[in-house]
Every structure is written in C-alpha cells, then in structure tokens.
C-alpha positions in Angstrom: 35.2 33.9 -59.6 31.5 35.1 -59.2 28.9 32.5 -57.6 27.5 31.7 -61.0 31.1 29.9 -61.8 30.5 27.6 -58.9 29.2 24.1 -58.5 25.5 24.3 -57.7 25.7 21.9 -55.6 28.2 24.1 -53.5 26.0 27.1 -53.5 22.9 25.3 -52.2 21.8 25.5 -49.2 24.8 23.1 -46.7 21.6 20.9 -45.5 18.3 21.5 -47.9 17.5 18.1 -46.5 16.5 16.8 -42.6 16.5 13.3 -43.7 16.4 11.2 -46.7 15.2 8.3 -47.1 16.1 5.4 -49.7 13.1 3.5 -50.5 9.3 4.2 -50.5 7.8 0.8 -49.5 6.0 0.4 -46.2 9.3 1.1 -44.1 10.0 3.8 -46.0 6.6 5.7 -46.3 6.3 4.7 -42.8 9.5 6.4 -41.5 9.0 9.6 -43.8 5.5 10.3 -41.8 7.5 9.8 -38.4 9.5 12.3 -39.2 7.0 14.8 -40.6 5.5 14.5 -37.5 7.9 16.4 -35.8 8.4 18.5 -38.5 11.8 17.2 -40.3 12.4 18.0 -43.8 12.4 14.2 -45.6 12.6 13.0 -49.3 11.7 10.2 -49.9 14.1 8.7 -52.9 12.2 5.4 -55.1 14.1 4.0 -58.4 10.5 2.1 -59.2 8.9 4.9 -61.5 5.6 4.0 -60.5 4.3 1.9 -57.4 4.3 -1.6 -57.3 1.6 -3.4 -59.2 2.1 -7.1 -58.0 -1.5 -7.6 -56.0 0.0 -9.6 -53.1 -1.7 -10.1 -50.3 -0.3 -9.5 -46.7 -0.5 -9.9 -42.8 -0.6 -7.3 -40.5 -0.6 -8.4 -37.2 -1.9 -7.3 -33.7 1.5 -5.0 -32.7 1.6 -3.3 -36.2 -2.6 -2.5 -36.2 -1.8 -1.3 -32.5 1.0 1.2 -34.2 -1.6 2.0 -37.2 -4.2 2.7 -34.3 -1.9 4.9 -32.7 -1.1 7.0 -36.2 -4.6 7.4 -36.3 -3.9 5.2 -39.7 -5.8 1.7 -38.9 -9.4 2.7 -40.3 -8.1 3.4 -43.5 -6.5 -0.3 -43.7 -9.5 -1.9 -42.3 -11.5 -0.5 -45.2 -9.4 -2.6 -47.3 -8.7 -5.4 -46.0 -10.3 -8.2 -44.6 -9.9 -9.5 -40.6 -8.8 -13.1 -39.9 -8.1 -14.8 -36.7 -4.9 -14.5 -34.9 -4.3 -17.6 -34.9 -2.8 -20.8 -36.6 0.6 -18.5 -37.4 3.2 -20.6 -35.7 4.6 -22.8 -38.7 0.8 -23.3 -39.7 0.2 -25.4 -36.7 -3.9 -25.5 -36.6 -4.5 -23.6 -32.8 -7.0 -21.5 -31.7 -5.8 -18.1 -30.5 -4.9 -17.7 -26.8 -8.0 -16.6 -24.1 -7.9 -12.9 -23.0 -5.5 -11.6 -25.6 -4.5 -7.9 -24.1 -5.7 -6.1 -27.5 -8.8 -4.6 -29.4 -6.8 -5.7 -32.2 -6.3 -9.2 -31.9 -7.0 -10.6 -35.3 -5.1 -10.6 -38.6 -5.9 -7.9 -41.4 -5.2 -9.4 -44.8 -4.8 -6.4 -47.3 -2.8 -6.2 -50.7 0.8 -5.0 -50.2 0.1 -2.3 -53.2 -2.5 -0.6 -50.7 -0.8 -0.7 -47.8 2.2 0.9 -49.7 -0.3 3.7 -51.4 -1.7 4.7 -48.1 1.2 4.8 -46.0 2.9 6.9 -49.3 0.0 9.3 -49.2 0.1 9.4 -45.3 3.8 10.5 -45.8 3.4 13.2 -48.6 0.0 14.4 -46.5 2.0 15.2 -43.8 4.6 17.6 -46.2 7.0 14.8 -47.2 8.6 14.8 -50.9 8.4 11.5 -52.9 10.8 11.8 -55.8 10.2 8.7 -58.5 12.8 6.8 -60.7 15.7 8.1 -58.7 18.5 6.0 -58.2 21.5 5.9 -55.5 24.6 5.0 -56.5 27.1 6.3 -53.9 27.3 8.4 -50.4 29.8 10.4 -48.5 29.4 11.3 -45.1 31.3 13.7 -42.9 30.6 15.3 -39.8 27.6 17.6 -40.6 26.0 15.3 -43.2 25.8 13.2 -46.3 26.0 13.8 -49.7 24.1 11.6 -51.8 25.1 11.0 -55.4 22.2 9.8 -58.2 22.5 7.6 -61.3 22.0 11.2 -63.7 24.8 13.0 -61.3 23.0 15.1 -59.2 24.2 15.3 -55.5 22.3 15.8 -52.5 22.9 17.3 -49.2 21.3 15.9 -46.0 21.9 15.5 -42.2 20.9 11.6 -42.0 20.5 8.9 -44.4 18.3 6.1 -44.3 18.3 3.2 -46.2 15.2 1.4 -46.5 15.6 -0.4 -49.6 15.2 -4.1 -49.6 17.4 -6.9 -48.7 19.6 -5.7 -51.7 20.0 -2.5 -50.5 22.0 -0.1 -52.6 22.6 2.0 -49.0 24.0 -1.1 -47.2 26.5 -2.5 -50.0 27.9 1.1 -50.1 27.7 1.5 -46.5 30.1 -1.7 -46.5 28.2 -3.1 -43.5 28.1 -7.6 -43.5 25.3 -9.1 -44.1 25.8 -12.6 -42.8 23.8 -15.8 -42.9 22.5 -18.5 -44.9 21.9 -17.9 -48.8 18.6 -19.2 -50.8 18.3 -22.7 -51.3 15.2 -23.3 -52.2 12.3 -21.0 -53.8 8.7 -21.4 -53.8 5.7 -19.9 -56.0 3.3 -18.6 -54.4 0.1 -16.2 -56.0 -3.8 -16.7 -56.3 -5.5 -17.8 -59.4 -8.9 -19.3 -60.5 -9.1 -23.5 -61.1 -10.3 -25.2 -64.0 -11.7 -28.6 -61.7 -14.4 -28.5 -59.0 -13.4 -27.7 -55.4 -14.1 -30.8 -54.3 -11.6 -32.7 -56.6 -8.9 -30.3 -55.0 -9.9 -31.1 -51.9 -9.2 -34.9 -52.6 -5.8 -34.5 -54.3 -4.8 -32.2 -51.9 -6.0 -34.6 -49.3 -4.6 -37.6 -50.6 -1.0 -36.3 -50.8 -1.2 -35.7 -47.3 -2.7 -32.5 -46.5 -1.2 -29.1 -47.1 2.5 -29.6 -46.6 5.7 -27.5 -46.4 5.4 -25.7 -49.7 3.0 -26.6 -50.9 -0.6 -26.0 -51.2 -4.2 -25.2 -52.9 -6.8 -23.8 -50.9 -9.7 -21.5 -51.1 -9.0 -17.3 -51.3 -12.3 -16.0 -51.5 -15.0 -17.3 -54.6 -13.7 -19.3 -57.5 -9.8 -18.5 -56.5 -7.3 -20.1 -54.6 -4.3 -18.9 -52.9 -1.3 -21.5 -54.7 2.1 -22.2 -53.3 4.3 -24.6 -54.8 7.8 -25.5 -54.9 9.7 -23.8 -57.9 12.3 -26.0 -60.0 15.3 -24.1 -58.8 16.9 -21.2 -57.9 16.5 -18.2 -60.1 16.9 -14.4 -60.3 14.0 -13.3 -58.3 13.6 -10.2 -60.1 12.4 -11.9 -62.7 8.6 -12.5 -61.9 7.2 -16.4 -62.8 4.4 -16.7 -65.5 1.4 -19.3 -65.0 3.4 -22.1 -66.7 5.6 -22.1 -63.9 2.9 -23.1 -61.8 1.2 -25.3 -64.0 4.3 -27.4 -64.3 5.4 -27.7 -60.7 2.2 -28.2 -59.8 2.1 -31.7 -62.3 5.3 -32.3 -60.7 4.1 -32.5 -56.9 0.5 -33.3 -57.1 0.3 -35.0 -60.7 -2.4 -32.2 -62.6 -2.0 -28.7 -62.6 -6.3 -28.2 -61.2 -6.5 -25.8 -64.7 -5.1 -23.3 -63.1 -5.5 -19.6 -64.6 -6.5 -15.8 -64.5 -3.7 -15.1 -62.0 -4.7 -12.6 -59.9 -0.7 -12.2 -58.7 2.2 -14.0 -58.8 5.7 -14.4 -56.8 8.2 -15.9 -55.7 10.2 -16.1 -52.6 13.2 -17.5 -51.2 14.7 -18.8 -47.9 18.1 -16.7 -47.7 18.1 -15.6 -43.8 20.5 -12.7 -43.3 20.8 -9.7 -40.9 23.0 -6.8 -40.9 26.1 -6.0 -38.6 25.0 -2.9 -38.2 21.9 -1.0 -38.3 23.7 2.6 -38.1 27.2 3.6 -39.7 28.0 7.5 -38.4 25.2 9.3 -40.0 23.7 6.6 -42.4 21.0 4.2 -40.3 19.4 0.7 -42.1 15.8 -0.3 -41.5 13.0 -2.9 -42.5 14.7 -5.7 -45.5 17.6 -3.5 -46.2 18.7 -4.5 -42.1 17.3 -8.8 -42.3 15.3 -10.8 -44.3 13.4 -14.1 -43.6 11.7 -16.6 -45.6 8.2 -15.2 -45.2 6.6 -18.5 -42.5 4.4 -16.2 -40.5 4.0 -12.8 -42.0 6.7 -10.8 -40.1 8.7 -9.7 -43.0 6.8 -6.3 -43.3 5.6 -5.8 -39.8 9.1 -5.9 -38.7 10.2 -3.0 -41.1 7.1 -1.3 -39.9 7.7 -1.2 -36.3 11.7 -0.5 -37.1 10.5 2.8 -38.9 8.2 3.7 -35.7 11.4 2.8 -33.1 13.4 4.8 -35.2 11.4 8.1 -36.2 10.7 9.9 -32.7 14.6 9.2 -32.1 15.8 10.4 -35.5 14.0 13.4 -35.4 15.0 14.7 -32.1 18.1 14.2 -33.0 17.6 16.6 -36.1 15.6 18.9 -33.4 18.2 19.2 -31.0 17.3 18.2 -28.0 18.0 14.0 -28.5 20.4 12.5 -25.2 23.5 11.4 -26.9 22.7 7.9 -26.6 19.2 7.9 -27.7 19.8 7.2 -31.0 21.7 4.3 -30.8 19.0 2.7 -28.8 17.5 2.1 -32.4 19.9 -0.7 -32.8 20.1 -1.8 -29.1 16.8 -2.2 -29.3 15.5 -3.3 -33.2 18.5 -5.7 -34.0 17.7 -8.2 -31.2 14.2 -8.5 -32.3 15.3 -9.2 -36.0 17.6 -11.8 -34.9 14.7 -13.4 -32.4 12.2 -13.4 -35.8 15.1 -14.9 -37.9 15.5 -17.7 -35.6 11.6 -18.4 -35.2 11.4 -18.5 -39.1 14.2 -20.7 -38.9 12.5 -23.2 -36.4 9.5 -23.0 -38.1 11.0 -24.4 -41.7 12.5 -26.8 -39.9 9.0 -27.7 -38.4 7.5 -27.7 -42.2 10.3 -30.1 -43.6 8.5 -33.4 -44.5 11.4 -34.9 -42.8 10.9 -38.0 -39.8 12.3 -35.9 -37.6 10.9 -32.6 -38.3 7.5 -33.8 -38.2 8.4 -35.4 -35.1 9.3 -32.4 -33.3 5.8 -30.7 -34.6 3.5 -33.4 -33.4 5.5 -32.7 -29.8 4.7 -29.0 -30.2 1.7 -29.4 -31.3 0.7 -31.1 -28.3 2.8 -28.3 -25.9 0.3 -25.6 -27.7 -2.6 -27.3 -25.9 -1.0 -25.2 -23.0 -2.7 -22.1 -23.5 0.9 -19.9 -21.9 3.0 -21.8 -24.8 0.3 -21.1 -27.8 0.3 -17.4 -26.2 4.2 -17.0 -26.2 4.7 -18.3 -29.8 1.5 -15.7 -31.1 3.7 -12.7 -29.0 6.7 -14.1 -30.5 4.7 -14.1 -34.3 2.4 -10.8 -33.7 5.2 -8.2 -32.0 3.0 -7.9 -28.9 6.0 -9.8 -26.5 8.6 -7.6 -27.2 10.2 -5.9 -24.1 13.3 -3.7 -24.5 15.6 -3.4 -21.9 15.3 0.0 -20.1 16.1 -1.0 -16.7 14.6 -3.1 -13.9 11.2 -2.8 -12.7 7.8 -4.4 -13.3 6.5 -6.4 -16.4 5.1 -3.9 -18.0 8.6 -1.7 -17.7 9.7 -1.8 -21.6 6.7 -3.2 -22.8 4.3 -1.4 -25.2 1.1 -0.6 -23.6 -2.1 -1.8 -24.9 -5.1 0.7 -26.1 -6.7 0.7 -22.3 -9.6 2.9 -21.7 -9.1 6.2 -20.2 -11.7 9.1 -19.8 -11.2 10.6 -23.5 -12.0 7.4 -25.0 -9.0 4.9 -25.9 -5.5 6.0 -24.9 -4.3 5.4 -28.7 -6.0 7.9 -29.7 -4.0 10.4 -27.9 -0.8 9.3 -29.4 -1.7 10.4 -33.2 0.9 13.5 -33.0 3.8 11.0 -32.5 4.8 12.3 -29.1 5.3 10.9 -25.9 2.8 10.8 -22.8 2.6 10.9 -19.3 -0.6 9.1 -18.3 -0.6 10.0 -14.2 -3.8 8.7 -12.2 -2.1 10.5 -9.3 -3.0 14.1 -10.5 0.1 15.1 -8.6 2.8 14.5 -11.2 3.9 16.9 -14.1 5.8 17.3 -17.6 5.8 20.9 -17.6 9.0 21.6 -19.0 8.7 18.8 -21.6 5.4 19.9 -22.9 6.7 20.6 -26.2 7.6 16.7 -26.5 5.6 15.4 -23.9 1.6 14.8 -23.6 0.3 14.7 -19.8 -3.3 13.3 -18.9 -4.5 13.2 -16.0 -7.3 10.2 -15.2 -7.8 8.7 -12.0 -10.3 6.2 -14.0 -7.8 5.1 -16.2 -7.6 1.5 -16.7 -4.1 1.1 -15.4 -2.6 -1.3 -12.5 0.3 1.7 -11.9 0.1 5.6 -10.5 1.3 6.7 -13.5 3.3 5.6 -16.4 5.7 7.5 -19.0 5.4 6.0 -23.1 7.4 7.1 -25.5 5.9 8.0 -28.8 6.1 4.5 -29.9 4.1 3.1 -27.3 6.5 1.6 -24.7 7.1 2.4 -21.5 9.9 3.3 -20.0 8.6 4.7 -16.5 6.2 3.6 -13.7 6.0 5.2 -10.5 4.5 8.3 -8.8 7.3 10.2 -7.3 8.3 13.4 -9.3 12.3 13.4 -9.1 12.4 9.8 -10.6 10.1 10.6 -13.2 11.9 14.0 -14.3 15.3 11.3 -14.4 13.8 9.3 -16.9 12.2 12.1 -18.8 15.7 13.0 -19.0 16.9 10.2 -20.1 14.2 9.7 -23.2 13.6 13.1 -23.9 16.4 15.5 -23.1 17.1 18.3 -21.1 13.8 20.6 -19.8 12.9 23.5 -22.3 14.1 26.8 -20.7 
C-alpha cells in the first residue's frame, strides 16, 4: 500500500499542533497569546462564524488591568473604555473604595465585551496564533502523546494538549465526562441599555417610590439619553435565545407599573443564577478554563476576570510543559491553585444574592454589613475578594507577600510591569549579589538597589506572584527549581 492509500490524517505530522484551544472568547484569545509567548504552536477552534455582536458592557477590575499592564495590553483597553470607581461592588452596597489601595490601577474599566474579545483575538493571532471560524468539536481521544480532536465535517486533529474554554456548556467538558455540580437557574433577569420615552426625572420618582434600585431590578442613567435596564424576566427560558424589547417593556409594567417608553436598544441579555463548578479542571491531557470550569450569576463582574486570570495561571505552566523543561508537578498547580479561587467567587456571588433578596431577613443581614463596611479593613477585604487583588496561593510559609501577586512598584527602568511583557518570570534582587544565570532562558534578573521593595530580593513567576523572598543564593536556586525546572546546561 503506497502512502497515498492511507488516511491523511495518519500521514500528517503525529503533533502539527502545541495546543488547541476550544473557544475564542476572552479566556480563550487570552490563553492562545500565553502560549505564543513562549513560542507554542496553538489554534484556536470557534463554532461562532463571526465574533460576537451583542454590545454588552463589562468590568474589568484592578487584578485583571494589573495582568493587561503586565501583557503590555492595558492601553489598548483604556482607549475604549471608560474608568469608574472601584467601589460600590460588594452586592451594590453604596461604599467608597478603601484608602491607600496598593495599585495604579485601582478603578473599574467599563468596556464592551465585543472589544475586549477583538483585541485580546488580534493580540493572540499577532503573536502567530491560528483562529479557525465555524469549527465545531464534537469528540476527543486522548492517549499518551496527545489528543485527537474530531470536527462536526470529520476532520481530525492531532495535538499535545487540549483546552477547553468554551462556556459553561462546554462541548470539551461534557465529553471530558467531568461533574459539574451545583444549583441550576431559577430565576433569570434582563438586563441591556436602551433610550426612554419619559423625562429622567419621572424615572427617578418611580424608581424612587418602589424603593430604590432593588435586587433585579433597575433604571438608571448609562451615559446621555440611555439607561442601563435590568429587570426580572417572566420565567426560565433557553438562554440562547436573545429577548426582544417587548420583553422588557412588559416586565417592566409588571414591576414598576409603565414600561418609561423604553426603545433603541443598544444591547440586550439575559442571564441566569445557575452556580456550578467543575470536578476537575484537568483530565490527562485535556485542561478546563474560564465558564467552561464555573459559572456565577454575574453580582459583581467576576465572571470574565476570573477566566482571564485562569488563562494567565495556566499559560506559562502549559507551555513549559510543551517546552520541556516544566517540574512534574507544575502543571497541576493550575488546578491547586485556580479551583479554590472559583469556589471562593461562587460563594461571594452566592452571599451577595442572598444580600439582594427583598426578603426581612436578607435585608437585615445587609443593613448589618453595611454598617461593618464603615471599617475601612472589612470594605478592603470584600473589594480584594471582588477585584482579584487578595488572592494568595499556597507556595509555602513565609511572609505576606509569599504567594501574593506583586503590585506595579517603581524600579529604576520605570514600572516593574513593564518588564514582564515577554511572559517570563523575574528575579528582582536589590542585593546585586544574587543570580539566574542558568535560568536566563526562562528567567528575567534586575538588579535595583532603589527598587521600591520591603525584601532583598524576590522571585515572580510570569504571572506576577511570588513565590520567593530572601537573599541567600542556595534557597533561591531551590525554588527556581521548583517553578522553573532544572538549570540549562
């Protein structure tokens, strides 16, 4: 039998593929320029033939602009979007933001999801990554060198990794056969912004009158003439199927008794409050990130930070383990480390509804938490919990800042986020006696004496956190070691 007779799937090259990736929303596009970073061949695999066109607007919060700052990526959001004070996050309860917030970024960029996905896509295919439209997954194989992906038209695919970052219906996790556990949608809500047909002042009364803005429900101002709408919805229904204005119109006369004229929709949606998180985030060769590992109801804006910061935990690690030089338990730090934060932001949205419910009690609870946030260290430890900038992985004992991301501090070269754009780690010593030298093909070492650091010198790994603090050299090559592998020969 001559070559020709064979499969061509068999004759191809056994990996043309580093990584693919299922899904090109902001996890996805996010992950594929992680990778490309460190040169790993990625394709990017998106059933939508064209990108979204639902203009929804966003949060990005503090952590997530520090990780844009650190990509290099954050002007080009800030150019689109517009800044709003970090604060008022927790379950809408009407605080300032904390003093002395440890963060150039400490605000909240509002931006329209269909940016953020077009920049973050173009980032991706900038840096060399394929984006392949209108493809659809419908199974996966995995043995011990790879995956074989199989599409709806029949063609297979050959790849080392697989990553599934597509939704909280993901095709990848239902074939994976990993649980999904937790509560189900019981309630939806509209939400979009539209122009009114009364004065502002008359929504300003009805809105008063029934109380205020309330759980679910609400009319305010969005910028001139439009106002950002959320409503309950009349039931359950198939979320794939986008509401229309009359859906609006009528819940609207159904809660607050007139429907303000509402019209010229500039988007539309509707959300649910189904709570669920993976049992897994990694099954052999086949990982889960962003709404494909937990979903939320959407209180507080983490939904698409959370997927953003999974795809910068799990990119440096992925793609040392493509390069080869990955410890063999650095990978599964992605879960050890990602799936504890999920279930910490599932629980906070949980608390929250519970704090929105109209309910005696509820509201009872809030007025008690309200007053707590007087206390600037509770209002702070609810905006860490909200914003990302709390997190602390476990990566042994040591000081406060062991595990913790560093923030942009000044150093001589300007901001130290600035020297993380390549996506590697660094070695910031204001001792001048320590050294990476047989890591500096993963490793970034500055020197600075002036740099704005309580510590001799401190190890981050490409995703900002550090995992050392000390200034003796044999305890620093352990842990570089430990993150980065065996020295280069």
């Amino acid at each position: 039998m001559s070559s020709t007779d064979l499969d061509p799937f068999l004759t191809s090259p056994p990996h043309p593929f580093d990584v693919v990736i299922v899904g090109c929303g902001p996890t996805g596009a996010m992950l594929a320029a992680e990778l490309r970073l460190h040169d790993v061949r990625v394709l990017v695999l998106e059933k939508e033939t064209e990108p979204p066109s639902a203009v929804r607007i966003v949060g990005l919060h503090i952590r997530s602009l520090e990780v844009l700052a650190m990509r290099g990526l954050l002007d080009r959001m800030l150019a689109h979007g517009r800044r709003r004070p970090a604060a008022g996050f927790f379950a809408a309860i009407d605080k300032p933001a904390p003093t002395g917030l440890d963060s150039p970024y400490a605000y909240l960029l509002g931006i329209r999801q269909p940016v953020i996905e077009r920049l973050l896509a173009e980032h991706a295919t900038d840096l060399g990554a394929q984006v392949r439209r209108g493809r659809t997954v419908t199974g996966l194989a995995q043995d011990d060198e790879g995956v074989t992906v199989e599409l709806s038209d029949g063609e297979q695919l050959r790849t080392r990794y697989l990553v599934g970052c597509d939704g909280g219906r993901s095709t990848v996790r239902k074939l994976l056969g990993v649980g999904f556990p937790g509560e189900p949608t019981r309630a939806e809500t509209l939400m979009g912004e539209m122009e009114a047909g009364v004065p502002p002042e008359e929504i300003a009364a009805t809105v008063a009158a029934l109380g205020g803005p309330r759980h679910r429900f609400w009319v305010r101002p969005a910028g001139v003439g439009v106002y950002s709408v959320v409503v309950p919805a009349a039931g359950v229904s198939d979320r794939a199927v986008p509401p229309v204005i009359e859906d609006f119109r009528g819940q609207l006369r159904a809660v607050a008794g007139t429907d303000f004229g509402v019209h010229s929709p500039r988007w539309m949606s509707r959300f649910g409050d189904a709570t669920r998180l993976a049992d897994r985030y990694r099954v052999g060769r086949v990982l889960l990130a962003g709404d494909a590992a937990h979903i939320h109801p959407p209180i507080g804006g983490q939904g698409l930070n959370l997927g953003l910061q999974d795809a910068v935990n799990l990119g440096w690690k992925l793609a040392a383990q493509v390069r080869g030089w990955a410890p063999h338990t650095l990978l599964d730090t992605y879960q050890a480390e990602r799936r504890p934060v999920a279930a910490d932001v599932l629980d906070n949205t949980r608390a929250q509804t519970h704090l929105l419910s109209d309910e005696p009690g509820a509201q009872a609870v809030r007025r008690l938490l309200s007053e707590l946030m007087d206390f600037d260290e509770v209002n702070r430890h609810l905006l860490e919990k909200i914003t990302g900038t709390g997190i602390r992985y476990d990566v042994g004992d040591g000081p406060d800042l062991l595990g913790r991301r560093l923030p942009d501090v000044d150093v001589r070269q300007g901001n130290l986020y600035g020297l993380l754009h390549r996506g590697r780690g660094l070695l910031l010593d204001r001792t001048g006696r320590l050294t990476a030298g047989g890591w500096s093909d993963r490793v970034d070492h500055l020197v600075d004496p002036s740099a704005d650091l309580d510590a001799p010198g401190v190890l981050m790994r490409p995703d900002g956190h550090v995992v050392w603090i000390g200034d003796g050299q044999r305890d620093l090559d352990d842990h570089l070691v430990r993150w980065f592998g065996g020295p280069a020969e």
